[in-house]
N, C-alpha and C positions, 0 to 999 in steps of 0.2 A: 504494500500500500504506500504508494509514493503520496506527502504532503507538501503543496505549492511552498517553496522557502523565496520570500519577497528581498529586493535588492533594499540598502539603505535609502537611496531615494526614492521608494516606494512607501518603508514605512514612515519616513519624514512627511511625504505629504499626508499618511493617513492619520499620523500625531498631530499633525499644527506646525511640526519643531524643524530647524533646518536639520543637513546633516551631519556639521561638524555640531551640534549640541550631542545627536545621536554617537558623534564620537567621543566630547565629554563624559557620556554617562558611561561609554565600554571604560576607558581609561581608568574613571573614576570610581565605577561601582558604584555609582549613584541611585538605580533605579535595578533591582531585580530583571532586566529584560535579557531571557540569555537569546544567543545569538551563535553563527555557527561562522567559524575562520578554517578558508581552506587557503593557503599561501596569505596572499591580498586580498583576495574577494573576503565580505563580510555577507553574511542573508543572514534572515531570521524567519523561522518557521511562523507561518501563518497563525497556528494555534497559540502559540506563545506571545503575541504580540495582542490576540484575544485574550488572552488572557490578562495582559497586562494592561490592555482597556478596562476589563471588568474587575482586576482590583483594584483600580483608581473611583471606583463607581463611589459614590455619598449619597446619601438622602434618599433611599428609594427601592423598590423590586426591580428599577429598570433592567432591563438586559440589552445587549450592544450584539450587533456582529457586524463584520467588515463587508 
């Protein structure tokens, strides 16, 4: 079962956030979002990035998907 892994400027645009911030948080550990490094390329699995929409959630039952 292959899951779609999105490029950094994929998930920058579906954050709000550029993607040297997206590079702040790997460096820094800032934010739980893992991410997959093969050489240079950076991707992050689609699930994982769901997921780290839906624990940013406050105030609500809402549920989110990309």
């Amino acid at each position: 079962m292959t899951k779609k892994l999105l490029t950094k400027e994929e998930v920058s645009e579906i954050l709000g956030i550029t993607v040297g911030t997206l590079a702040v948080w790997r460096t820094t550990k800032r934010y739980n979002l893992p991410y997959v490094k093969s050489g240079r390329l950076v991707r992050y699995r689609e699930q994982d990035v769901q997921a780290f929409i839906n624990s940013r959630i406050h105030g609500g039952q809402t549920s989110c998907s990309i």
